[in-house]
PDB file of N, CA, C and O in Angstrom:
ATOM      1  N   UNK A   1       0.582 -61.355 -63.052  1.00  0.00           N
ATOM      2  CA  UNK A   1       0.767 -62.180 -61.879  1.00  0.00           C
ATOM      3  C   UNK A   1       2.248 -62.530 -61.756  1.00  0.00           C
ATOM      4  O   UNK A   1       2.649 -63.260 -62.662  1.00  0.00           O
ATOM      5  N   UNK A   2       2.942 -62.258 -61.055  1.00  0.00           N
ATOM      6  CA  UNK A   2       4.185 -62.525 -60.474  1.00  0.00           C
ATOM      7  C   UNK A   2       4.270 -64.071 -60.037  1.00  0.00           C
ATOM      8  O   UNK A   2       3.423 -64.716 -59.420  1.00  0.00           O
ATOM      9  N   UNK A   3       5.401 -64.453 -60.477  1.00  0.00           N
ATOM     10  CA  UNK A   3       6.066 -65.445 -60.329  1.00  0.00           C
ATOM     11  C   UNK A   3       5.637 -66.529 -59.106  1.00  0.00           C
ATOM     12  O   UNK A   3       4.809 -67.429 -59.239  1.00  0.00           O
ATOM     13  N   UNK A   4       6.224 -66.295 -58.170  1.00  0.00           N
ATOM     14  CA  UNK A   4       5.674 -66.797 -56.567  1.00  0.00           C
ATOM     15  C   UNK A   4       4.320 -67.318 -56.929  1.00  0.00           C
ATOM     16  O   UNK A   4       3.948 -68.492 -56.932  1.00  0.00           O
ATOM     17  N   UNK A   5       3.534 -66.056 -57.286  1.00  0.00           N
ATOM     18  CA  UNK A   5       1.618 -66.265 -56.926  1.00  0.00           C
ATOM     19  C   UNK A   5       1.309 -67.168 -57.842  1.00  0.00           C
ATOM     20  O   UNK A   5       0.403 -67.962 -57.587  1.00  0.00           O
ATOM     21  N   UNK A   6       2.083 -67.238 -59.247  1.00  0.00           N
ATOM     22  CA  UNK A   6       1.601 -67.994 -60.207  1.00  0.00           C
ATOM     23  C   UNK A   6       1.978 -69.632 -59.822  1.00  0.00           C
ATOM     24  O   UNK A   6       1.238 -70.615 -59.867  1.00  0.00           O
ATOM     25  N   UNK A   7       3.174 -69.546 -59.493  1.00  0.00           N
ATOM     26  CA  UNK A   7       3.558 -70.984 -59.091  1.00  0.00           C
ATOM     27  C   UNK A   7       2.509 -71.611 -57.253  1.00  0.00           C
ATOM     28  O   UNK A   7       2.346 -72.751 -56.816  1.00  0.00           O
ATOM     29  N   UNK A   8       2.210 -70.724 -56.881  1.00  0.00           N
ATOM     30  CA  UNK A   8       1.491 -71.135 -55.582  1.00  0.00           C
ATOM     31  C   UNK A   8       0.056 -71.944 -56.258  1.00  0.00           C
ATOM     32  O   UNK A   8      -0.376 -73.097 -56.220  1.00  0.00           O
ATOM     33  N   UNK A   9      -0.378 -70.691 -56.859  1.00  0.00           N
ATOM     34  CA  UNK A   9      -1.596 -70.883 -57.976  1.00  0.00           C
ATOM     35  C   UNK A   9      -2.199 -72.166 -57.933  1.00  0.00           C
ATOM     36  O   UNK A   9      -3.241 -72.661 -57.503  1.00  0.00           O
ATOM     37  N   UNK A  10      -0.798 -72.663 -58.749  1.00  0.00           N
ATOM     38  CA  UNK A  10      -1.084 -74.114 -59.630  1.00  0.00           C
ATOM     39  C   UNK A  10      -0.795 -75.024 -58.729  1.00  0.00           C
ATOM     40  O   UNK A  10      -1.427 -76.078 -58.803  1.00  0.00           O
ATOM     41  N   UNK A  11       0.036 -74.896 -57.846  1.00  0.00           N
ATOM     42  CA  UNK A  11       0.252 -75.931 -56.758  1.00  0.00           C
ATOM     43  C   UNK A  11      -1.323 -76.445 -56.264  1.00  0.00           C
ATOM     44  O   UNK A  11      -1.888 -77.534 -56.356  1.00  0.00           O
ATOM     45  N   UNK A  12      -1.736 -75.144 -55.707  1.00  0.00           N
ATOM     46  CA  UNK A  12      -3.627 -75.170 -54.934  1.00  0.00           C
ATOM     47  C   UNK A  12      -4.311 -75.927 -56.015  1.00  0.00           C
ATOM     48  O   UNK A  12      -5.001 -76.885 -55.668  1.00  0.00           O
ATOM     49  N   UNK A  13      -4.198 -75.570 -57.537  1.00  0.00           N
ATOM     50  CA  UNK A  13      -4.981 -76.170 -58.179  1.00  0.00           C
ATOM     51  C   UNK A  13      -4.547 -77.615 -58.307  1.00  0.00           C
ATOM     52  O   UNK A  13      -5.416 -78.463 -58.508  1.00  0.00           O
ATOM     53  N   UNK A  14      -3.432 -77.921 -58.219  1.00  0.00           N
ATOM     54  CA  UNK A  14      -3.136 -79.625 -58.509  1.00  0.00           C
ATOM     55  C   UNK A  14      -3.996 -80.203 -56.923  1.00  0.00           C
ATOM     56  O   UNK A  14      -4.867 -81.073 -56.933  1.00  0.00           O
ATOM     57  N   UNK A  15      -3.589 -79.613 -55.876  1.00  0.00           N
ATOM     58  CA  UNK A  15      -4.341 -80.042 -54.954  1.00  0.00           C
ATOM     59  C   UNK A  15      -5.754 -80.389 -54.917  1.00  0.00           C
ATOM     60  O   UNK A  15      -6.182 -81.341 -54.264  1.00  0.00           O
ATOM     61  N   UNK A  16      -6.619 -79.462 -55.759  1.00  0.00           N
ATOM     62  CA  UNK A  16      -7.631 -79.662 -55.928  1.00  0.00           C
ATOM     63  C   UNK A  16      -7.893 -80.831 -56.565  1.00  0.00           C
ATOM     64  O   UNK A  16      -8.744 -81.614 -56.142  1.00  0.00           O
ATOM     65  N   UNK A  17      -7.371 -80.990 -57.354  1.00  0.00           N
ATOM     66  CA  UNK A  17      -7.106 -82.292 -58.825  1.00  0.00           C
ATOM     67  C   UNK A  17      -7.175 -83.373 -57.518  1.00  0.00           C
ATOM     68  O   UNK A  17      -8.197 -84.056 -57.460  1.00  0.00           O
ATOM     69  N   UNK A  18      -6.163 -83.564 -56.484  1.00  0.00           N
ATOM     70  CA  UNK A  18      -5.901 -84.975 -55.706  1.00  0.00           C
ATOM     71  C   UNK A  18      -7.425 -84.623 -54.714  1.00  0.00           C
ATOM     72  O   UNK A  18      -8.431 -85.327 -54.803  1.00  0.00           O
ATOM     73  N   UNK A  19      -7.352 -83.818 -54.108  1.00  0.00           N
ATOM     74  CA  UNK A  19      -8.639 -83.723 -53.379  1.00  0.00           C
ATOM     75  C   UNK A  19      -9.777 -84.335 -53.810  1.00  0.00           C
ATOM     76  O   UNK A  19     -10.530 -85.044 -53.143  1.00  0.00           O
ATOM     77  N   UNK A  20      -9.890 -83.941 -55.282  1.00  0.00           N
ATOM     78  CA  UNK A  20     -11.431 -84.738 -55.761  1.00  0.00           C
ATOM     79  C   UNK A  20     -11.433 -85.691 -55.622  1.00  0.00           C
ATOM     80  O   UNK A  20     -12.451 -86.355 -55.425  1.00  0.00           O
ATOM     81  N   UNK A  21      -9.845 -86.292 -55.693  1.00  0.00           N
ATOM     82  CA  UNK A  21      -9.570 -88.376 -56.237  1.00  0.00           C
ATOM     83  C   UNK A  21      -9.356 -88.642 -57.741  1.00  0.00           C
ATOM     84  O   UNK A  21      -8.911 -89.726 -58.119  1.00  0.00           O
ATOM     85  N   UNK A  22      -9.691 -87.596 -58.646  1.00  0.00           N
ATOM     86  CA  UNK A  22      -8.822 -87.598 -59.882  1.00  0.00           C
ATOM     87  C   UNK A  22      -7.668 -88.164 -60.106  1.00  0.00           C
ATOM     88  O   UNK A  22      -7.640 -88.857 -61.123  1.00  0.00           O
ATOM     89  N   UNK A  23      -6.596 -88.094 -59.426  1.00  0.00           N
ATOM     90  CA  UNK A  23      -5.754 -88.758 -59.563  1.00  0.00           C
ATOM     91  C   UNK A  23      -5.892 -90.526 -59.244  1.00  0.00           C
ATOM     92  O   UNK A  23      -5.553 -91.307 -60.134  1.00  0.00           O
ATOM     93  N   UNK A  24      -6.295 -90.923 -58.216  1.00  0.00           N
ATOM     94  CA  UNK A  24      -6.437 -92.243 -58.148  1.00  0.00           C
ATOM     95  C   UNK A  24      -7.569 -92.861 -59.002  1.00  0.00           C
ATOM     96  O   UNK A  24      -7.564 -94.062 -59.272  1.00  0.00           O
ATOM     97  N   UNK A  25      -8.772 -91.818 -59.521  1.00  0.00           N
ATOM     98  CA  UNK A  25      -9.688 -92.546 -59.931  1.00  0.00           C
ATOM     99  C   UNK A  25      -9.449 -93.141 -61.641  1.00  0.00           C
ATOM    100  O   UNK A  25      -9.998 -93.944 -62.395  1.00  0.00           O
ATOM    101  N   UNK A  26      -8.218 -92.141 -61.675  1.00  0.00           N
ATOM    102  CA  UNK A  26      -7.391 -92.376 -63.460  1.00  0.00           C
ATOM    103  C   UNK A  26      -6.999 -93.018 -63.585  1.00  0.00           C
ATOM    104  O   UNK A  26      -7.237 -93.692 -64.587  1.00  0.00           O
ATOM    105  N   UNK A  27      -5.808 -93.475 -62.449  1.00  0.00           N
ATOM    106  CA  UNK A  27      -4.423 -94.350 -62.201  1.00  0.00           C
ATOM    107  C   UNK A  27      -3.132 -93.279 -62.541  1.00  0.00           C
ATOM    108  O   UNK A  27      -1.939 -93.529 -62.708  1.00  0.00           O
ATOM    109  N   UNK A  28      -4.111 -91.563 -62.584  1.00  0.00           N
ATOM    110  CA  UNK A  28      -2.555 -90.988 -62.749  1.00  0.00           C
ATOM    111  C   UNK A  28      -2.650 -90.561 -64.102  1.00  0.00           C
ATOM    112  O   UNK A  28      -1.580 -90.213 -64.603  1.00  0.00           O
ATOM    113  N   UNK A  29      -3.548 -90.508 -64.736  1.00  0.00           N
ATOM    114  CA  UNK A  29      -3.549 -90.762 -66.731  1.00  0.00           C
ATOM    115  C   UNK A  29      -3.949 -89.339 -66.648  1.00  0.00           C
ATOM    116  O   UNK A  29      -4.997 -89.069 -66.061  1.00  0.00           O
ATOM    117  N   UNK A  30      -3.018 -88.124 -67.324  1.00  0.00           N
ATOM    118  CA  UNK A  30      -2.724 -86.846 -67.368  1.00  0.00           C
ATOM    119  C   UNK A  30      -4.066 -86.764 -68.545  1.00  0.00           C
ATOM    120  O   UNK A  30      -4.994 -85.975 -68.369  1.00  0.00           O
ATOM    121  N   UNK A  31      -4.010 -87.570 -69.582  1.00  0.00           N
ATOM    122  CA  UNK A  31      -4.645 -87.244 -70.583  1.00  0.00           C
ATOM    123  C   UNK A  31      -6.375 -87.401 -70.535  1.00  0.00           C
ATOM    124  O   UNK A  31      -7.173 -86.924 -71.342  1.00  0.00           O
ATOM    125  N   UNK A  32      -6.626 -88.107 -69.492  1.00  0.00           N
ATOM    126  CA  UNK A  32      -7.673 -88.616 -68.796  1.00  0.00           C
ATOM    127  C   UNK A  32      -7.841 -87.042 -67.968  1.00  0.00           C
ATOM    128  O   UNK A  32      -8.345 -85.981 -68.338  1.00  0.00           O
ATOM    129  N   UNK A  33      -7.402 -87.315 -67.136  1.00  0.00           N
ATOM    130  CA  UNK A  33      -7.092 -85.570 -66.155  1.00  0.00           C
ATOM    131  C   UNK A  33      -7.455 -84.648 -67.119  1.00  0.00           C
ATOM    132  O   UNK A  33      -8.512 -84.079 -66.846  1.00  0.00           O
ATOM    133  N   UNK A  34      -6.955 -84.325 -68.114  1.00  0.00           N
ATOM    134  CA  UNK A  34      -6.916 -83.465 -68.996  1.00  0.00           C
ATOM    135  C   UNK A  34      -8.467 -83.074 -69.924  1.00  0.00           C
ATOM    136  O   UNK A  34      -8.971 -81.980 -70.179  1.00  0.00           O
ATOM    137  N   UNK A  35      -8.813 -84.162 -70.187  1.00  0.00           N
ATOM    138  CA  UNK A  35      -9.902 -84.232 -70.760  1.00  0.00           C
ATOM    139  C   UNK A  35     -11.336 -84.214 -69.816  1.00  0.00           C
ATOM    140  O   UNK A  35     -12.476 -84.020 -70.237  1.00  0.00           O
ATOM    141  N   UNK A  36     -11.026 -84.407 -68.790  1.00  0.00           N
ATOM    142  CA  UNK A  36     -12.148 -84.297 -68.081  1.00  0.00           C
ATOM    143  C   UNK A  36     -12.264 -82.218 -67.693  1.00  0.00           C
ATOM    144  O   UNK A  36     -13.270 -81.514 -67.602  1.00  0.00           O
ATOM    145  N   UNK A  37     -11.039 -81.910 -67.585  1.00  0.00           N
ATOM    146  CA  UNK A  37     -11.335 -80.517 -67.719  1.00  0.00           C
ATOM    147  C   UNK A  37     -11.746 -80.141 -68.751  1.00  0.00           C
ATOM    148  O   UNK A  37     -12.831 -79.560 -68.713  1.00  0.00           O
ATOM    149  N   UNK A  38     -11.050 -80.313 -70.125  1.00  0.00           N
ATOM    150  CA  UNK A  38     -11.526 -79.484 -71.218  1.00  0.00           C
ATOM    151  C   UNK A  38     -13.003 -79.953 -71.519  1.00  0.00           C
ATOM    152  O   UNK A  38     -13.674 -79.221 -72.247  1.00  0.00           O
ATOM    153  N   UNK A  39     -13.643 -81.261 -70.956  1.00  0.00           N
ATOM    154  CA  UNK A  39     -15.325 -81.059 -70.742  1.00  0.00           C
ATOM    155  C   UNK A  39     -16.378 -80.566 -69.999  1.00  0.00           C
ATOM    156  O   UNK A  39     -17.603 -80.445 -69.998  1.00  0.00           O
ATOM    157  N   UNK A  40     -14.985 -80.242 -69.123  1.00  0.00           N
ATOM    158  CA  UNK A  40     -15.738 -79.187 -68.061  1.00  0.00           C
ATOM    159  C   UNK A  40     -15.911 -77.628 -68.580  1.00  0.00           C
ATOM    160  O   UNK A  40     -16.896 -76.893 -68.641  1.00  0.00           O
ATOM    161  N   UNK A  41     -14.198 -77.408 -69.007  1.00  0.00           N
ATOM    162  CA  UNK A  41     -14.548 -75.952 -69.613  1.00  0.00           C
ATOM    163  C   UNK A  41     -15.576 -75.451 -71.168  1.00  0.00           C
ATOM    164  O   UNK A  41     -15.850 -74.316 -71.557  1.00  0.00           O
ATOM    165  N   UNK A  42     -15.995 -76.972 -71.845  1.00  0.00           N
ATOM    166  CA  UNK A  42     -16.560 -77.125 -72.700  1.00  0.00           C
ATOM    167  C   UNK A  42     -18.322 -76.680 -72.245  1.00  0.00           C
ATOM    168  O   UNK A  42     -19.084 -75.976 -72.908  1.00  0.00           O
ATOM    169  N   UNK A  43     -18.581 -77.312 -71.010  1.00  0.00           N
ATOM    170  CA  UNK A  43     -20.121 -77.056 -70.039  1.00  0.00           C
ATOM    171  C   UNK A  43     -19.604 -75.543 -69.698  1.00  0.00           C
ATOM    172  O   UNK A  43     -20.163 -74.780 -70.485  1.00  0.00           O
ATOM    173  N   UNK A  44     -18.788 -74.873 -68.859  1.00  0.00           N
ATOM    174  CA  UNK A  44     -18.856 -73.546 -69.172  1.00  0.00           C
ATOM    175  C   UNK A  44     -18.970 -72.848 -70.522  1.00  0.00           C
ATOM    176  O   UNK A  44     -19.358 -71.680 -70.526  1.00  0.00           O
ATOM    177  N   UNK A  45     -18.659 -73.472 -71.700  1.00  0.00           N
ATOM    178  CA  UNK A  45     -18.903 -72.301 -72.721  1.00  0.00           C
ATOM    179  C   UNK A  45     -20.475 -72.741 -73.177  1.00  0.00           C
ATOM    180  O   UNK A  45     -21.002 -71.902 -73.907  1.00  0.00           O
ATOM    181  N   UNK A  46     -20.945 -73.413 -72.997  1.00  0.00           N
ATOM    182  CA  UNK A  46     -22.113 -73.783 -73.441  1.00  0.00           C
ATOM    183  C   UNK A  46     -23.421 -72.762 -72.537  1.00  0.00           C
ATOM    184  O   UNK A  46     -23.282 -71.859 -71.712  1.00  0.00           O
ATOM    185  N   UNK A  47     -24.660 -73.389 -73.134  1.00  0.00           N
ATOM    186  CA  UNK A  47     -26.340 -72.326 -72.421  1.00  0.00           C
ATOM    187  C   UNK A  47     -26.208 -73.208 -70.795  1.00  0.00           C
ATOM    188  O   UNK A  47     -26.696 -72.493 -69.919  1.00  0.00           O
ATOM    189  N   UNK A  48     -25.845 -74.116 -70.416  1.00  0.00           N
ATOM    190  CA  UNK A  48     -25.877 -74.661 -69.408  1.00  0.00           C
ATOM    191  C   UNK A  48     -24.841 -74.279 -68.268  1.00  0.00           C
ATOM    192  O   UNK A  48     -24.624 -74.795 -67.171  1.00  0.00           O
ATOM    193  N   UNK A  49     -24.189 -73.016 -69.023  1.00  0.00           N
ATOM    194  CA  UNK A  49     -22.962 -72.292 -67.645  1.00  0.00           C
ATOM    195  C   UNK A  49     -23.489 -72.333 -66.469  1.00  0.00           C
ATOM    196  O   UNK A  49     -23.070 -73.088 -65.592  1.00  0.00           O
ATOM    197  N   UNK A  50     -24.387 -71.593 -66.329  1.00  0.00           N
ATOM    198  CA  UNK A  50     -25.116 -71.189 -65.218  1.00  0.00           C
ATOM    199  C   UNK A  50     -25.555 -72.506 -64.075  1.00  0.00           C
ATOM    200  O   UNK A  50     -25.259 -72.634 -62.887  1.00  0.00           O
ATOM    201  N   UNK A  51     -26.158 -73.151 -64.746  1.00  0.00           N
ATOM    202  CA  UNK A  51     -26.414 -74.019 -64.164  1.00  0.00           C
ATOM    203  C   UNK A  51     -25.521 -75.333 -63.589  1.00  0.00           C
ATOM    204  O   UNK A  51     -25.770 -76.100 -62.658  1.00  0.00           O
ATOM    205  N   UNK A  52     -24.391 -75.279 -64.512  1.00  0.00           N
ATOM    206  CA  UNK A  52     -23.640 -76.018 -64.269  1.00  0.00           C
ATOM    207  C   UNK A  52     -22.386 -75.575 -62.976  1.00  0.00           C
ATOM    208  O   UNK A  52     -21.648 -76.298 -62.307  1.00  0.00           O
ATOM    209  N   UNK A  53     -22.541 -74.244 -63.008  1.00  0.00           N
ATOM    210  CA  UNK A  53     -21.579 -73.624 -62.023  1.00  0.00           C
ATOM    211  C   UNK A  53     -22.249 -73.905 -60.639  1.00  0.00           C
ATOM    212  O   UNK A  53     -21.613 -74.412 -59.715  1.00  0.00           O
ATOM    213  N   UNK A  54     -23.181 -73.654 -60.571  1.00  0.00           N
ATOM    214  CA  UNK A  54     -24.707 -73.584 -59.379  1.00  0.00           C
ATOM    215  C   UNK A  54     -24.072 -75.261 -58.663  1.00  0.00           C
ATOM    216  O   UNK A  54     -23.569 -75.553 -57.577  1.00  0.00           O
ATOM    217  N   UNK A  55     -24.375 -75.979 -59.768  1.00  0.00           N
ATOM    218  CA  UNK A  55     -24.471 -77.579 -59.550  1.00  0.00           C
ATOM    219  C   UNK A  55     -22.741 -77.732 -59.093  1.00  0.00           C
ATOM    220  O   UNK A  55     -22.529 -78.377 -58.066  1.00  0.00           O
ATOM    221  N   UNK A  56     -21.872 -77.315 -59.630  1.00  0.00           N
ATOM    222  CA  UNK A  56     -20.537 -77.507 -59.427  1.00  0.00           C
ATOM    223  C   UNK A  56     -20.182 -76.601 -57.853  1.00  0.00           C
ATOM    224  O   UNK A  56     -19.588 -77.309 -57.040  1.00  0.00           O
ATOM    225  N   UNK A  57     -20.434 -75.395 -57.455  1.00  0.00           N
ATOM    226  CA  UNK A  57     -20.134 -75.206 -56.346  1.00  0.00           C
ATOM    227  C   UNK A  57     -20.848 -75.553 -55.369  1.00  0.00           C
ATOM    228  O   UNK A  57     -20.347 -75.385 -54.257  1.00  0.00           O
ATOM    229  N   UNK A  58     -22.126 -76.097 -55.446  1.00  0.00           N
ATOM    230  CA  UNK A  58     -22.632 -76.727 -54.349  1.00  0.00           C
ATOM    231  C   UNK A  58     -21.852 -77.889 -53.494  1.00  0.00           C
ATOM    232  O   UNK A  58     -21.718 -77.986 -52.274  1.00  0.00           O
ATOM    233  N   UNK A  59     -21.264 -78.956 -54.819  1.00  0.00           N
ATOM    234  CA  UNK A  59     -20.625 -80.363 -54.400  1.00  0.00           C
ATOM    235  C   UNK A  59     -19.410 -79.573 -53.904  1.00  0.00           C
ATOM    236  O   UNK A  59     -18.919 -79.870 -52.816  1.00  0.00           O
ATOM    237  N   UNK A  60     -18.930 -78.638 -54.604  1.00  0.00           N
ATOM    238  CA  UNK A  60     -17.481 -78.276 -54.095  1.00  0.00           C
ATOM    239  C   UNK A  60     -17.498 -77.594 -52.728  1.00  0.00           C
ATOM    240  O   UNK A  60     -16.425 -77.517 -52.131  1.00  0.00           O
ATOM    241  N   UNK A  61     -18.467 -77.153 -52.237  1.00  0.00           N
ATOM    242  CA  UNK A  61     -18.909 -76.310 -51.098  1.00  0.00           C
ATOM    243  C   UNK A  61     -18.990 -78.016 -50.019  1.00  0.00           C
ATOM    244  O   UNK A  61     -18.404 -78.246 -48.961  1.00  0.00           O
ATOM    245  N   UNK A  62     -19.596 -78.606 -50.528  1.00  0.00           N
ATOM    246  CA  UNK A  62     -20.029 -79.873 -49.672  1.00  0.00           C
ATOM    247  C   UNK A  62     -19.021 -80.979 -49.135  1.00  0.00           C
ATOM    248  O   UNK A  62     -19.131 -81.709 -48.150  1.00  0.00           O
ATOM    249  N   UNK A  63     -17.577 -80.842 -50.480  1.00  0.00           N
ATOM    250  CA  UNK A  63     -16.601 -81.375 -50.162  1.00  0.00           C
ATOM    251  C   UNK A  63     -15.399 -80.397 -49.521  1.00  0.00           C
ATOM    252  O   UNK A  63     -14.357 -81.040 -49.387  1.00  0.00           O
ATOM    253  N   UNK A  64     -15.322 -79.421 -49.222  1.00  0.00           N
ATOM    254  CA  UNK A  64     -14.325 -78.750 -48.401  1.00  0.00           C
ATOM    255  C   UNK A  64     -15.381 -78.758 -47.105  1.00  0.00           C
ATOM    256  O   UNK A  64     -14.673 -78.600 -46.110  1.00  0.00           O
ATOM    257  N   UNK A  65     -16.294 -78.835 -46.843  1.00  0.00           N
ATOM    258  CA  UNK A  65     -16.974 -79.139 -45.511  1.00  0.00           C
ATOM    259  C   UNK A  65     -16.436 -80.293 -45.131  1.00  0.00           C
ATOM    260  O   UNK A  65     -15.728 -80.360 -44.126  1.00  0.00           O
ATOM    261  N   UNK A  66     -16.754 -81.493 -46.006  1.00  0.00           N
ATOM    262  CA  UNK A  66     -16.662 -82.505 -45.353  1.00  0.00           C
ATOM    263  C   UNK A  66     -14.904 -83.437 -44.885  1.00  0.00           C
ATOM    264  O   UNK A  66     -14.473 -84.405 -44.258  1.00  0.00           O
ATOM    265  N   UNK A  67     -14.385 -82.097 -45.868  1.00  0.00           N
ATOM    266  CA  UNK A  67     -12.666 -82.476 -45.613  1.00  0.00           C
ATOM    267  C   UNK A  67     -12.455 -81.330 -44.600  1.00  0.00           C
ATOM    268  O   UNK A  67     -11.281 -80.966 -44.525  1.00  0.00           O
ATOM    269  N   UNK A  68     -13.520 -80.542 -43.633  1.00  0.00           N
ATOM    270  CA  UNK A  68     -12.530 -79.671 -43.104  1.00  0.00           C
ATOM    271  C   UNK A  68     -12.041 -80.231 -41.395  1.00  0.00           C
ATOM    272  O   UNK A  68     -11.248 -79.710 -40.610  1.00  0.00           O
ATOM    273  N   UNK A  69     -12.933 -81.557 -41.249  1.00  0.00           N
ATOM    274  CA  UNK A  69     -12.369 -82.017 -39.905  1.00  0.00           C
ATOM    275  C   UNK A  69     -10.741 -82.140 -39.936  1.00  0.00           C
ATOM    276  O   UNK A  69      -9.929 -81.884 -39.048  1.00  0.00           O
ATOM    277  N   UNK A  70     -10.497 -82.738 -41.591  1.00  0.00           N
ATOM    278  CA  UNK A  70      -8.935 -82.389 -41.523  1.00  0.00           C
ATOM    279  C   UNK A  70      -8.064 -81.320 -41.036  1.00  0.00           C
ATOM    280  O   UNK A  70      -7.177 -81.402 -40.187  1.00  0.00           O
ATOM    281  N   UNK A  71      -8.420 -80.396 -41.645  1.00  0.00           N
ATOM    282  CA  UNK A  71      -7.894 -79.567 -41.605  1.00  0.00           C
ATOM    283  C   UNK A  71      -7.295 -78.856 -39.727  1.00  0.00           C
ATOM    284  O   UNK A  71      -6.267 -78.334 -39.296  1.00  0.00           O
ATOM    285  N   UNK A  72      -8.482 -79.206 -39.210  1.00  0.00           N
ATOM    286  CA  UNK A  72      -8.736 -78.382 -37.780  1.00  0.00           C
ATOM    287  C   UNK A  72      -6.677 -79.100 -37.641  1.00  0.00           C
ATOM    288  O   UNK A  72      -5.977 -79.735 -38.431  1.00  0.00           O
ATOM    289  N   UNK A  73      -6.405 -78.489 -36.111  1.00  0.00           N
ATOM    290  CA  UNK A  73      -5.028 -78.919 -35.403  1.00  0.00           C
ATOM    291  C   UNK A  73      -5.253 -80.123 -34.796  1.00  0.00           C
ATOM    292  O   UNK A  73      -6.431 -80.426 -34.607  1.00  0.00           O
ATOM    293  N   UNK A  74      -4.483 -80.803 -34.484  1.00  0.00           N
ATOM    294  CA  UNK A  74      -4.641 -82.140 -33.499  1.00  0.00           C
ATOM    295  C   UNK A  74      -4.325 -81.934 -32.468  1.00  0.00           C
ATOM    296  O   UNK A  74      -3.317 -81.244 -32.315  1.00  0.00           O
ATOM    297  N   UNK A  75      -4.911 -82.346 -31.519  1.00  0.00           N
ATOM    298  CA  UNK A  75      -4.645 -81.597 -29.862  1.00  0.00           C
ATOM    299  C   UNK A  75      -3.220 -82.663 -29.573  1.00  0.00           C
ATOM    300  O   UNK A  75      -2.593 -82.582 -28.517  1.00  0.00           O
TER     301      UNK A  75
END
């Protein structure tokens, strides 16, 4: 992955991070942030992947719906 794509990458993914409310729901606490992923990637290595992915893109499907009035242009 080239440079550019990698740095775009992570930008989208920090976005994601503020999108959820992660950031305000911490106060900002990286290590907090931090740990809530590595229990996430902890439910992916586990018998409950499957299910947990199912359960995870549904809400994530439900919250870019419900943020996409944002998105539209403003007349």
């Amino acid at each position: 992955m080239k440079r550019r794509e990698r740095t775009r990458q992570l930008i989208e993914l920090g976005g994601l991070v503020a999108k959820a409310g992660l950031i305000e729901l911490t106060d900002d606490d990286r290590a907090v942030i931090l740990g809530i992923l590595v229990d996430a990637a902890a439910t992916l290595r586990s018998e409950d992947r499957d299910k947990a992915l199912l359960l995870w893109w549904r809400r994530g499907k439900r919250a870019f719906e419900a943020l996409a009035p944002e998105r539209e242009p403003r007349a």
